[in-house]
N, C-alpha and C positions, 0 to 999 in steps of 0.2 A: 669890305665891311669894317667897320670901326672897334674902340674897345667897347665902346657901350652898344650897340647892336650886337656885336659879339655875346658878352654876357646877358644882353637880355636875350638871346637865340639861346644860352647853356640854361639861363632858368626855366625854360619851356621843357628843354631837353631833362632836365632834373625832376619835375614836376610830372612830365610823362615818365619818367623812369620810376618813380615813388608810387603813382597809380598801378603800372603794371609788375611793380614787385614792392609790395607794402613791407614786407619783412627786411627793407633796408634802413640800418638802425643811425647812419648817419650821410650827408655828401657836406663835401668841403674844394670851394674851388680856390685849388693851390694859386695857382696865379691867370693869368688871362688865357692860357692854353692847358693845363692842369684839371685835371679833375680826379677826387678819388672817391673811391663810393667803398663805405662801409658796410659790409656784411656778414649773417652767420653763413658756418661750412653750408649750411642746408641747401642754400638756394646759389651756391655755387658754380652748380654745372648748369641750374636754367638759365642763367648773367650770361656762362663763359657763352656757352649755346646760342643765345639771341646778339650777343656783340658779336661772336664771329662767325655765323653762318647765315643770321637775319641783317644784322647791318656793316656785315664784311669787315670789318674791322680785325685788321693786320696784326696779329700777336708779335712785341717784342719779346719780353723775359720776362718771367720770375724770380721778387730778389724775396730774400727769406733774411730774419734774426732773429736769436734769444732776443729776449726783454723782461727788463722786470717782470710784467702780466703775462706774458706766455712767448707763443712763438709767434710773430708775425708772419703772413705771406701775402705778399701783392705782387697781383699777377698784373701787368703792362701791357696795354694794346693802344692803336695806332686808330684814330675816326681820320685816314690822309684824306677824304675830301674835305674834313676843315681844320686839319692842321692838329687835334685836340690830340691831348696826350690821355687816355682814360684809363682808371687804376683799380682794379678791384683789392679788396685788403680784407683778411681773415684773420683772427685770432683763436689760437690753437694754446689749450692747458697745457700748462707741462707738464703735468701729468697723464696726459692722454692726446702725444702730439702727434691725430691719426687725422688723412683729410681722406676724400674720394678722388684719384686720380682724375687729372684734367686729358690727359693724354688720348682716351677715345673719341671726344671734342677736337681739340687741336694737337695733333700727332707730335708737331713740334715742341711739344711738352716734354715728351719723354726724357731728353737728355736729362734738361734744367732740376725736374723732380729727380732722377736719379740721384743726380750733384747735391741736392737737397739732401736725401734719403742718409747719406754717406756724412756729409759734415755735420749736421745737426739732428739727426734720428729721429726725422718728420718720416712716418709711411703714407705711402699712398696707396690706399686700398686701391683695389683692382689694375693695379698698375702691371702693364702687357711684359713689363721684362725690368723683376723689382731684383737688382743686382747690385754689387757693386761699379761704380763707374770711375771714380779717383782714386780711392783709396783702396791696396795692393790687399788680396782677398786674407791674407796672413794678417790685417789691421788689429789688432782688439777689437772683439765685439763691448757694444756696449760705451766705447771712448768714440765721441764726436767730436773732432776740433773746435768748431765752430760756437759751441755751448757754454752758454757763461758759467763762471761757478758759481752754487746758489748761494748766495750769504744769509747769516743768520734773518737780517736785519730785513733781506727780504723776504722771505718767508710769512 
């Protein structure tokens, strides 16, 4: 398949994906294999659910950061029969940086949100084992390495 076959195959795919979840507020295809698809927490675990149990698609990772707007999380999975790389992405207040654990979904979550939980003091409700994972249980409550300091300016 070529570039242009390619992306006119990801517009079908984007187009069905918008009909059967209307509550996604943005897609941006990063480059020829790239795709991320923006969404609220809401519709989160029906995404994680249909990419990886309806069309199998292979969870990499979860990368998480502060940001000026809130806490980012894009969660990473794998389309390997076409190579695509697909992103889901959340933004979380930082004032209320709580999402639904992905982990009863795909088990392989567990770690990645733990590591989350710990550096940047994202919860994940219903999370099967919400402990500490990195960081030695004497840590400061409350200090997350990972968390920018907030400046005036952003505010």
């Amino acid at each position: 398949m070529n570039e242009k076959d390619n992306l006119m195959s990801i517009e079908n795919y984007i187009s069905d994906l918008k009909i059967r979840f209307p509550q996604i507020t943005n897609v941006e295809v990063i480059n020829v294999k790239r795709l991320m698809v923006h969404i609220p927490t809401s519709v989160l675990a029906q995404i994680t659910g249909y990419w990886f149990n309806e069309l199998n698609y292979r969870y990499i990772i979860v990368s998480a950061m502060d940001s000026k707007d809130g806490f980012e999380l894009i969660y990473h999975y794998s389309d390997d029969s076409s190579g695509w790389i697909m992103s889901l992405n959340v933004m979380l207040a930082h004032n209320e940086p709580t999402v639904e654990s992905m982990t009863p979904i795909v088990y392989g979550i567990e770690w990645i949100e733990r590591e989350i939980m710990d550096i940047l003091g994202i919860q994940f409700l219903n999370h099967p084992k919400p402990e500490r994972f990195l960081l030695p249980e004497n840590w400061p409550e409350g200090n997350y390495p990972y968390r920018r300091k907030i400046r005036k300016e952003d505010r």
